[in-house]
TITI-77224 format. One line per field, with one value per residue (C-alpha): residue number from 1; x, y, z. Coordinates in pm, 1 decimal. Layout:
% TITI-77224
nr = NUM, ...
x = X, ...
y = Y, ...
z = Z, ...
END
This chain:
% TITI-77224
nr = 1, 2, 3, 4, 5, 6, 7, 8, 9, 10, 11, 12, 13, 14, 15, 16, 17, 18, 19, 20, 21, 22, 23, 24, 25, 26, 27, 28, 29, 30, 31, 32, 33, 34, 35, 36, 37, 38, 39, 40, 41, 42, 43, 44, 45, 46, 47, 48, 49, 50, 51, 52, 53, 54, 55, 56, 57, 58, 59, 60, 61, 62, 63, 64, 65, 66, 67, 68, 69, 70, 71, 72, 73, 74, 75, 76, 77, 78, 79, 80, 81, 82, 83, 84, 85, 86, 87, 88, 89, 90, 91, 92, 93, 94, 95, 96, 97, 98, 99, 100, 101, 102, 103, 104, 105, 106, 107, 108, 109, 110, 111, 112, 113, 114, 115, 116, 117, 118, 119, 120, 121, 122, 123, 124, 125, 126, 127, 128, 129, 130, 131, 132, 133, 134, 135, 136, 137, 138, 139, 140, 141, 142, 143, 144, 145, 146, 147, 148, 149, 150, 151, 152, 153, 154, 155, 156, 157, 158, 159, 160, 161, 162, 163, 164, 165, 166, 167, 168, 169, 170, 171, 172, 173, 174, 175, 176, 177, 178, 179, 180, 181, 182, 183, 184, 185, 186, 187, 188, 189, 190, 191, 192, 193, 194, 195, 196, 197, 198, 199, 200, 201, 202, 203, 204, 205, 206, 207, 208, 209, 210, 211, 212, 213
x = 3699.0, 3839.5, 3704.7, 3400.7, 3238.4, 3364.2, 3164.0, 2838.7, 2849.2, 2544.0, 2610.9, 2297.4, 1965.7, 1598.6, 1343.4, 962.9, 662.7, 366.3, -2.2, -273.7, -343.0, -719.4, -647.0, -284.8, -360.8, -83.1, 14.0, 102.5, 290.3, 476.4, 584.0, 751.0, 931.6, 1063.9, 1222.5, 1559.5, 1705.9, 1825.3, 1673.5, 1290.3, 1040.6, 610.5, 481.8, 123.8, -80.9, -352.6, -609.5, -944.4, -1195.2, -1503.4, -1552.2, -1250.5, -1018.3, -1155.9, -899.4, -686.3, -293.8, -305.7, -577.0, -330.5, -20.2, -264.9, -300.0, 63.3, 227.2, -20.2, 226.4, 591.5, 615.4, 520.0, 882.5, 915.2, 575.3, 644.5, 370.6, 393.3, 177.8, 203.7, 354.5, 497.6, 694.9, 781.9, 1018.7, 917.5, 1146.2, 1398.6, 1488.5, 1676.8, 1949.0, 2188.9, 2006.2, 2323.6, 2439.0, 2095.2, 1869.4, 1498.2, 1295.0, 946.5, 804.1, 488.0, 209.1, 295.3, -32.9, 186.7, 529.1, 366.0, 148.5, 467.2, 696.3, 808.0, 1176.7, 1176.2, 1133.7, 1292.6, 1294.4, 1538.5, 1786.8, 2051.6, 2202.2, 2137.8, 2299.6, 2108.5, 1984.9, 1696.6, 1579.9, 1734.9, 1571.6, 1396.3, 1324.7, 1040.7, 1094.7, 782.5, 619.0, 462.3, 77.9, -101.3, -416.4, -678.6, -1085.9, -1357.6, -1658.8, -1910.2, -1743.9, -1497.1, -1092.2, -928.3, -872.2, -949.2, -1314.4, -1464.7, -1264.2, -1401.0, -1772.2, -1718.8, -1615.4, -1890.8, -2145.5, -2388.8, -2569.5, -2273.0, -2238.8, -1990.8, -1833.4, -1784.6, -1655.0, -1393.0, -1273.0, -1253.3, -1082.3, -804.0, -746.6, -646.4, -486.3, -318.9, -453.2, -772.9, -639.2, -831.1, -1113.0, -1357.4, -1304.5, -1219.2, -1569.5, -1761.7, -1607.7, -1640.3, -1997.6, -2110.1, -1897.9, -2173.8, -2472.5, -2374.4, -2312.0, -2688.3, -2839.7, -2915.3, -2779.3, -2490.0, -2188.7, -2089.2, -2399.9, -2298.7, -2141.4, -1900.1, -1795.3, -1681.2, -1523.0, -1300.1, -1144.8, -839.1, -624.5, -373.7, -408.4
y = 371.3, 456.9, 85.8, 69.9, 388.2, 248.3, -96.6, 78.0, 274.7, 267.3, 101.1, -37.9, 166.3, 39.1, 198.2, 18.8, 179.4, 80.3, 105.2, -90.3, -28.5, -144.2, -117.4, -17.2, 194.3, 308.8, 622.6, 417.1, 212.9, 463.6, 640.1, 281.9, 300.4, 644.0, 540.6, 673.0, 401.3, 2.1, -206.4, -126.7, -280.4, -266.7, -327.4, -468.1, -610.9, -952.8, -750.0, -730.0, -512.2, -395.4, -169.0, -0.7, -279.5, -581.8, -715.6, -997.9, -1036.9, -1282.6, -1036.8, -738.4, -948.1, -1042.3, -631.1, -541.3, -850.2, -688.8, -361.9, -622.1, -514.4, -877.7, -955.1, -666.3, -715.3, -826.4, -929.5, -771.8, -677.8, -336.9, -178.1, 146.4, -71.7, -364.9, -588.7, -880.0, -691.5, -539.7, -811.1, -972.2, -679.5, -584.4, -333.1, -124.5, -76.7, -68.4, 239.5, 220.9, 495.7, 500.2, 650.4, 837.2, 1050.8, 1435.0, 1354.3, 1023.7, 1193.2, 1431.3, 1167.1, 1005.4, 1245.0, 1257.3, 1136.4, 793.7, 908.5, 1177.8, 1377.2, 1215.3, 1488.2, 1249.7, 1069.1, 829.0, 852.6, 587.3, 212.3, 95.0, -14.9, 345.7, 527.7, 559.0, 841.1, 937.1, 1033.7, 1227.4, 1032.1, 1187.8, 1275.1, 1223.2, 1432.5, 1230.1, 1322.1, 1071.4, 1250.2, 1252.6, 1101.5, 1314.0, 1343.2, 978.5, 778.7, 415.7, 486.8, 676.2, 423.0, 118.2, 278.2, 370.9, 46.8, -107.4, 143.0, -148.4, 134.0, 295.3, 182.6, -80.2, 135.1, 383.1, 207.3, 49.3, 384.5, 471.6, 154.0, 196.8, 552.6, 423.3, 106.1, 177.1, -160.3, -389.5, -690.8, -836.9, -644.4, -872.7, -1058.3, -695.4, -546.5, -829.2, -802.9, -440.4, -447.2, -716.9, -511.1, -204.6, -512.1, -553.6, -189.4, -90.5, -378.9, -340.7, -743.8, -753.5, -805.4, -1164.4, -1320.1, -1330.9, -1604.3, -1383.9, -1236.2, -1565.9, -1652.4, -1337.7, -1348.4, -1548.5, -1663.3, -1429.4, -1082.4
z = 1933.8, 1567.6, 1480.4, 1686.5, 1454.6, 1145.8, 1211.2, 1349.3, 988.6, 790.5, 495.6, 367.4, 326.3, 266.1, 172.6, 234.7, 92.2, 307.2, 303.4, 277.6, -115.8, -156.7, -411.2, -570.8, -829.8, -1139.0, -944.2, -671.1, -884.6, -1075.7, -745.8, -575.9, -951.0, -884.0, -558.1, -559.5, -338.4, -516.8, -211.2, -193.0, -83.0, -85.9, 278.0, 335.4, 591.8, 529.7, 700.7, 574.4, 735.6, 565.0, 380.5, 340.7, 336.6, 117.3, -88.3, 92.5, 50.9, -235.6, -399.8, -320.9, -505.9, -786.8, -858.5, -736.9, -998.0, -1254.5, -1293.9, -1255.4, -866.6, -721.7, -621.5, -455.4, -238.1, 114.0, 408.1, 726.7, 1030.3, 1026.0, 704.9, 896.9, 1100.0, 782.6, 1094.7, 890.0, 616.5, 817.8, 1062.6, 722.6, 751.2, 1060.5, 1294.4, 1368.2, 980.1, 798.7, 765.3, 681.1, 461.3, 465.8, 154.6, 248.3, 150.8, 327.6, 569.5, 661.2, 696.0, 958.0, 1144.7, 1184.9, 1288.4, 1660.0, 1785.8, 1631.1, 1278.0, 1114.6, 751.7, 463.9, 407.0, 188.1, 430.1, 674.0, 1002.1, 1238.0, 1220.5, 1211.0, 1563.1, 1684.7, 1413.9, 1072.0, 778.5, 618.9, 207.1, 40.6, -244.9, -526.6, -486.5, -791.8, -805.3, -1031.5, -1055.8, -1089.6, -1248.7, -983.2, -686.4, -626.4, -595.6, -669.4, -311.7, -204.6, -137.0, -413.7, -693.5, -478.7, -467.1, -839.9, -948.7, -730.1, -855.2, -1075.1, -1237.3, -1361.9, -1778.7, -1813.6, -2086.1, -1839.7, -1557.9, -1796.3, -1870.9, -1520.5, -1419.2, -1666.1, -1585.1, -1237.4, -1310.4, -1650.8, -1822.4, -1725.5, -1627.9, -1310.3, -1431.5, -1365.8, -1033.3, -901.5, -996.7, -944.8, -549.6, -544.9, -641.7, -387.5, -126.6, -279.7, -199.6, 139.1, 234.0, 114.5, 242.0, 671.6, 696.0, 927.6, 725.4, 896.1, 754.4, 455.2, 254.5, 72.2, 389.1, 514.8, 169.7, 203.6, 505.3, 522.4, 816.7, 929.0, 1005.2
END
């Protein structure tokens, strides 16, 4: 029995920060950083769904590898479950952490996952923890508290000064690399949403989706 305990030990923790990052933004980035745990991973689906998902997985990476976190950047289904990650390690001596948002930790509460108190006790396909990331608070002048949507109708926003939006851009991302291809999709995302055409009649609708889910 002695043995038996000894081999079921966890010995190996992983912690996945998932979400669906459209797009990842320097807070984002600077909370994966301050992951307390060596193996960690970013979890992300291929969906896109208009208009609150429109960046693709290679567009995701292109962002992601933009802050050094591209190796660490991993496809999967669904990011709160990350089995495309997991299934590498051995169920029975592997924990996973999920680093969440508070909203997230309590959404995903219930038996199956649990608060990180320091030490992991169960493997993954038994159980899994959630670990509270750092919430950055950020403003954008007139559109409210920084989240996905008011940076992507922002950035999308053609009558906003380009001086403007470049200041905006790098208070989010840090830098402005990919500030062009980003904008340029952001404010045809802004054409499509005024305009009463349905969304798969368009060209650039067709050109974003990619196989996969």
């Amino acid at each position: 029995q002695k043995v038996l305990n000894e081999q079921k030990m966890i010995k190996t923790i992983v912690a996945i920060y998932p979400g669906r990052f459209q797009p990842m933004g320097a807070h984002h980035a600077q909370a994966f950083k301050s992951i307390p745990f060596s193996k960690k991973f970013i979890a992300t689906s291929n969906i896109v769904a208009l208009p609150k998902s429109p960046f693709n997985f290679a567009e995701k990476k292109k962002i992601i590898s933009a802050y050094g976190l591209g190796s660490k950047l991993k496809q999967v289904k669904n990011p709160y479950k990350a089995e495309e990650i997991l299934k590498r390690y051995d169920p029975e001596t592997t924990a996973a952490v999920f680093v969440v948002g508070r909203k997230d930790a309590s959404r995903l509460g219930g038996k199956f996952f649990r608060p990180w108190k320091g030490k992991a006790e169960v493997g993954y396909k038994e159980g899994a923890y959630t670990f509270i990331a750092p919430h950055v608070s950020m403003n954008i002048p007139g559109y409210g508290e920084l989240s996905g949507t008011s940076l992507r109708k922002a950035l999308g926003d053609k009558s906003l000064e380009t001086k403007e939006k470049q200041k905006i851009y790098k208070g989010v991302f840090g830098h402005l690399k990919n500030y062009d291809w980003i904008i340029k999709k952001l404010e045809k995302l802004n054409e499509i949403k005024e305009s009463k055409i349905p969304l798969f009649s368009k060209n650039w609708w067709k050109q974003t989706i990619t196989e996969g889910g």
